[in-house]
C-alpha positions as CSV (number, residue, x, y, z in Angstrom):
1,X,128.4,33.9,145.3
2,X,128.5,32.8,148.8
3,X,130.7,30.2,149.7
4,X,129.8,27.0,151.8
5,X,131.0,27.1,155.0
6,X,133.7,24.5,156.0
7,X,133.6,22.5,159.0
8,X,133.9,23.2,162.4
9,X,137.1,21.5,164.2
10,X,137.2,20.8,168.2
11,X,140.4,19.2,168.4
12,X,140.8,16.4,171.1
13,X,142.2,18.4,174.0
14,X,141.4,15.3,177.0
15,X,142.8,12.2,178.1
16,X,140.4,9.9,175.1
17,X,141.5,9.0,171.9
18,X,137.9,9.5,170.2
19,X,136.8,12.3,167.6
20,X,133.2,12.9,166.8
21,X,131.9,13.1,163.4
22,X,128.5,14.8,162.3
23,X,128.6,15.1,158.7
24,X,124.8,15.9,158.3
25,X,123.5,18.7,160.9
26,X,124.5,21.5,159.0
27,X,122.4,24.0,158.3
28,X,124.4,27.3,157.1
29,X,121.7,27.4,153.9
30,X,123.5,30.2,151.3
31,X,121.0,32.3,149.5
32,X,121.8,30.8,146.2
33,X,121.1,27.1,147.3
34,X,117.4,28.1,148.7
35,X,116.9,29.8,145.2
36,X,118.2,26.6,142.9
37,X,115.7,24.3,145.3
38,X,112.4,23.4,143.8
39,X,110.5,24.0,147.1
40,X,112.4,25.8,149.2
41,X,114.4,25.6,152.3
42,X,111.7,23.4,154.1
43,X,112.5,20.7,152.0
44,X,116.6,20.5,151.8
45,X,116.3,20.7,155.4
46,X,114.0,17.7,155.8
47,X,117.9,16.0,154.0
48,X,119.0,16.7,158.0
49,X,119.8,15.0,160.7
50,X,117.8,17.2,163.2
51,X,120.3,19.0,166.2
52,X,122.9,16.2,165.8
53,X,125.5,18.4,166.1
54,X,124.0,19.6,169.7
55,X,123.9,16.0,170.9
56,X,127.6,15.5,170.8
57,X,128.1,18.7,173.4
58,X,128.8,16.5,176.5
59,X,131.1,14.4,174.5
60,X,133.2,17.4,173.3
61,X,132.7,18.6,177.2
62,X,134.8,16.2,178.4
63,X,137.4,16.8,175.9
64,X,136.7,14.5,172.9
65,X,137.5,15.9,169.2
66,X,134.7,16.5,166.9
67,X,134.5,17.3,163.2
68,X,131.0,19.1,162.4
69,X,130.1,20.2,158.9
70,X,128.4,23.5,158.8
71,X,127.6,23.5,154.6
72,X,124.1,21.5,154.6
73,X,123.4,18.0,153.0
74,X,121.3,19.7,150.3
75,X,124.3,21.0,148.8
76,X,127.3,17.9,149.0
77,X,126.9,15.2,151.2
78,X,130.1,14.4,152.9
79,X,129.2,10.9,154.1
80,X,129.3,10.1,150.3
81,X,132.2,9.6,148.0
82,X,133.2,12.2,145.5
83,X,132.5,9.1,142.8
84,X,128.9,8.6,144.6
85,X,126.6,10.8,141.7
86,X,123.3,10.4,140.2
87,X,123.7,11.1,137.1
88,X,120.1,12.9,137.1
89,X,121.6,15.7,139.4
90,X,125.1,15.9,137.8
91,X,125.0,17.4,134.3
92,X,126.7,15.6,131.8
93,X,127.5,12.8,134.5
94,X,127.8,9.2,132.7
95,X,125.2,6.8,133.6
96,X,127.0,3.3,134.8
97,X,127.5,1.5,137.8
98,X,126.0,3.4,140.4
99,X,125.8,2.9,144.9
100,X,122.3,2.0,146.0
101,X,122.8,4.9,147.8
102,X,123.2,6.8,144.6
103,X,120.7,5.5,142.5
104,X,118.1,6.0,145.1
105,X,118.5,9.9,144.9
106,X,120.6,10.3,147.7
107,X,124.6,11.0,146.2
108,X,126.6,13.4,147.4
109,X,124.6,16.0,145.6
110,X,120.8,14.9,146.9
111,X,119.0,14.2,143.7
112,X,115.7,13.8,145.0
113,X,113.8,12.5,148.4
114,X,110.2,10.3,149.1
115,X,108.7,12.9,150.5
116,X,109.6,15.8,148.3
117,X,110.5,14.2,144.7
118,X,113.0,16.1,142.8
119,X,114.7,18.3,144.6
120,X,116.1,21.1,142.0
121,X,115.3,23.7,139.5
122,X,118.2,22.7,137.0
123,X,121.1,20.3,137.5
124,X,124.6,20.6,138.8
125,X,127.4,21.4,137.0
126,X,130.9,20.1,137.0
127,X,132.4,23.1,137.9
128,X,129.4,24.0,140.8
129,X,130.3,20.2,142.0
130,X,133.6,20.7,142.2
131,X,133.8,24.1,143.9
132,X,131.5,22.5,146.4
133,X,133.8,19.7,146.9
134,X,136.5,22.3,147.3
135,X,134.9,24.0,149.8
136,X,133.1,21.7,152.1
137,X,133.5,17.8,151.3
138,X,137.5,17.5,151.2
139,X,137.9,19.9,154.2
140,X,135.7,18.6,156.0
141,X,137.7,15.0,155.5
142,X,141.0,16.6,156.0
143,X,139.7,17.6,159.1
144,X,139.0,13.8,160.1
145,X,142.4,13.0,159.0
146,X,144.1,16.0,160.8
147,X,142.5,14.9,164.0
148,X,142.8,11.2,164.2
149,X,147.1,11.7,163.3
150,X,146.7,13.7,166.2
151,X,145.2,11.1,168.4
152,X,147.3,8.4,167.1
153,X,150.6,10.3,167.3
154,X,149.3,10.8,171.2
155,X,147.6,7.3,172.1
156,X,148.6,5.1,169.5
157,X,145.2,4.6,168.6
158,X,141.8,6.4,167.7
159,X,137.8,6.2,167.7
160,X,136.0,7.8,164.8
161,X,132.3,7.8,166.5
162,X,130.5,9.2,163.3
163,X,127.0,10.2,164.2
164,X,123.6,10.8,162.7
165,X,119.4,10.1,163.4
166,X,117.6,8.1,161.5
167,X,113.5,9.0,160.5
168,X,111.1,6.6,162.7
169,X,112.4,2.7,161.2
170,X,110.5,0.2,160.2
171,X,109.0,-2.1,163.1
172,X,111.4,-4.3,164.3
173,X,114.6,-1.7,164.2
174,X,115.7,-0.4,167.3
175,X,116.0,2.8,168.4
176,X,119.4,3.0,168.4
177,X,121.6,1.3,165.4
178,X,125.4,0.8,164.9
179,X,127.6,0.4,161.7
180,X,131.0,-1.2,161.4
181,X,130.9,-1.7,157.5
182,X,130.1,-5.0,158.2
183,X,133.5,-5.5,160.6
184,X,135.9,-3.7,158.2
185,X,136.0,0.1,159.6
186,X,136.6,-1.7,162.9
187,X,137.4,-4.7,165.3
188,X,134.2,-6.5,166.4
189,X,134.8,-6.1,170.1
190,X,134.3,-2.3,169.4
191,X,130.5,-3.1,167.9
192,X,130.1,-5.7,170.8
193,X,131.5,-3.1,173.7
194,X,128.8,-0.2,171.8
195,X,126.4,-2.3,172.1
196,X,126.8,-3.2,175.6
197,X,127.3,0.1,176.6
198,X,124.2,1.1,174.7
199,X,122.0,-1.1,176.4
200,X,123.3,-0.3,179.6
201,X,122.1,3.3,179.2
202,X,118.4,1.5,178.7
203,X,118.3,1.8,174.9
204,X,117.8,-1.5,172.5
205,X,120.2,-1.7,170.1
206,X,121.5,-3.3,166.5
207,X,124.4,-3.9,164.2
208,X,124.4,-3.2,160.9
209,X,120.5,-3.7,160.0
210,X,119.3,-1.5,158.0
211,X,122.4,1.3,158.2
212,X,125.9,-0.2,157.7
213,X,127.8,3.2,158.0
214,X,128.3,5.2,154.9
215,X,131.2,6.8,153.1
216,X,132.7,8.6,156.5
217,X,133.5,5.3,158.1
218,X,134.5,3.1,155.2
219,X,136.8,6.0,154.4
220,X,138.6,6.6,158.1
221,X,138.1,3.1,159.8
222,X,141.6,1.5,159.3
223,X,141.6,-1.2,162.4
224,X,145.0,-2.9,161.4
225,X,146.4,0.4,162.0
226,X,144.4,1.3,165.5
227,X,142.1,3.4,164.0
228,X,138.1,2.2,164.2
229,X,135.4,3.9,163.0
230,X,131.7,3.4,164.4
231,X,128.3,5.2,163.1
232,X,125.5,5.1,165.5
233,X,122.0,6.0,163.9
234,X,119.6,7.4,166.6
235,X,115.6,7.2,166.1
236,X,114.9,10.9,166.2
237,X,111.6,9.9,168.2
238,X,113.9,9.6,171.0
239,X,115.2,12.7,171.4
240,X,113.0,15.4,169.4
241,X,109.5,16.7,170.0
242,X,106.4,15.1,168.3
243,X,107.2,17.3,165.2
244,X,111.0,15.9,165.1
245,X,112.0,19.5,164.5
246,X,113.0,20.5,168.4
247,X,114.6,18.9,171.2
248,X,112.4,16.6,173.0
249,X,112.3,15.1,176.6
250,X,114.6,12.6,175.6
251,X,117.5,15.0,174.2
252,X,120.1,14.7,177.3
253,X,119.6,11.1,177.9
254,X,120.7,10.3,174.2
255,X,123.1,13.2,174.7
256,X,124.3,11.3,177.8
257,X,125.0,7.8,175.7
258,X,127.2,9.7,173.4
259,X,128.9,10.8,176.0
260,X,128.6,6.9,177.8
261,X,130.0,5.8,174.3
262,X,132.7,7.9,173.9
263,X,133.7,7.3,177.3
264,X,133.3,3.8,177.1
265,X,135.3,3.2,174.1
266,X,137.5,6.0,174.3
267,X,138.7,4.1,177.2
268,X,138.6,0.1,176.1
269,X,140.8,1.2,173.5
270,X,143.3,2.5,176.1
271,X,143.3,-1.3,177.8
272,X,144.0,-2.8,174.5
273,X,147.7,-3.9,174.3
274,X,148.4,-2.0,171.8
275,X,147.8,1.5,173.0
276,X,150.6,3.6,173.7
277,X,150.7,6.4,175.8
278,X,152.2,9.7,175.1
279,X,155.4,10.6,177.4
């Protein structure tokens, strides 16, 4: 059986301490996931966040790290935890306490979405779980933790900018929202200076309402120790075509503000007094 592959690695290689996560662009599909799925490839990859991945290319231009998963959504989600299952997916998984996240069909194995129903032909075993926790969920986070040592051996201190696109929100969202886990995965002035910077690229932008951040910034954001850790949702309206499969007319401007953001903060936390330098 074909493996899932495991993440791509940029390692920070300029003078920022920020790495770039993208935990849901994937889209290496093995033969054996298409064949378990009840409808196909068309619907796992509707789990996607469309050409995220691509977004963070001026970013990673200028030398900032970046952590991409390859293995797709559909089959382990690494923006969950590995305790984050739906017990309808997971065979012989105990039903209890569960995230809301979980419990609405979206755990690290995808249960099930709105526009598709149930995803798969049979459930998950154990043993499939954990090989593809093996192969693409804990490599993928070792990869995170790798890179920001690295950036706080170097500067003393690190951004985790984890990124994703959110389906056209509810009125009232903006196009453009950030997560902070509700001020513990970082300081506030990191949400404040994103949101500044944000809106001085000409996009509207929010904290917190409706996306928080999930399990990739809960997990890495450590601020008492220098290290905070940011999602940004983007509306996909705003930088894919009419079908939100291809880029749009927007694409390099909301490249450019991931660019603008790693810059931005990349650099604020260099003026913070507790940024150190390496010799």
């Amino acid at each position: 059986m074909t493996l899932l592959a495991p993440p791509l690695v940029h390692p920070p290689r300029g003078p920022l301490p920020v790495l770039l996560s993208v935990p849901h662009s994937g889209r290496d599909y093995p033969d054996w996931l298409i064949a378990s799925a009840c409808r196909g490839r068309a619907a796992l990859a509707k789990l996607e966040d469309p050409l995220v991945d691509r977004l963070a290319w001026r970013a990673i231009q200028r030398g900032c790290g970046a952590v991409v998963a390859r293995a797709p959504r559909a089959a382990v989600d690494c923006n969950r935890a590995e305790d984050e299952v739906d017990p309808a997916i997971i065979e012989g998984a105990r039903r209890g306490p569960m995230t809301a996240r979980a419990r609405g069909g979206l755990g690290i194995v995808p249960a099930r979405t709105q526009q598709h129903g149930y995803l798969w032909r049979r459930a998950v075993t154990r043993a499939q779980l954990e090989d593809r926790l093996e192969q693409a969920h804990r490599p993928y986070h070792r990869a995170i933790e790798d890179q920001l040592g690295l950036l706080l051996d170097r500067f003393g201190c690190a951004l985790l900018l984890d990124c994703h696109s959110m389906p056209p929100p509810a009125a009232g969202v903006p196009p453009i929202v950030f997560g902070d886990a509700r001020g513990r995965s970082a300081s506030a002035w990191v949400a404040d200076e994103a949101l500044a910077i944000a809106r001085r690229q000409g996009f509207d932008a929010g904290l917190n309402e409706p996306f928080a951040g999930g399990h990739v910034v809960e997990r890495h954001g450590a601020p008492a120790r220098g290290v905070h850790a940011l999602q940004i949702e983007i509306d996909r309206r705003w930088y894919l075509d009419g079908g939100l499969s291809e880029p749009g007319p927007g694409f390099d401007r909301a490249s450019l503000l991931i660019e603008a953001l790693a810059v931005g903060l990349g650099q604020a936390l260099l003026d913070q007094p507790y940024a150190t330098a390496a010799e």
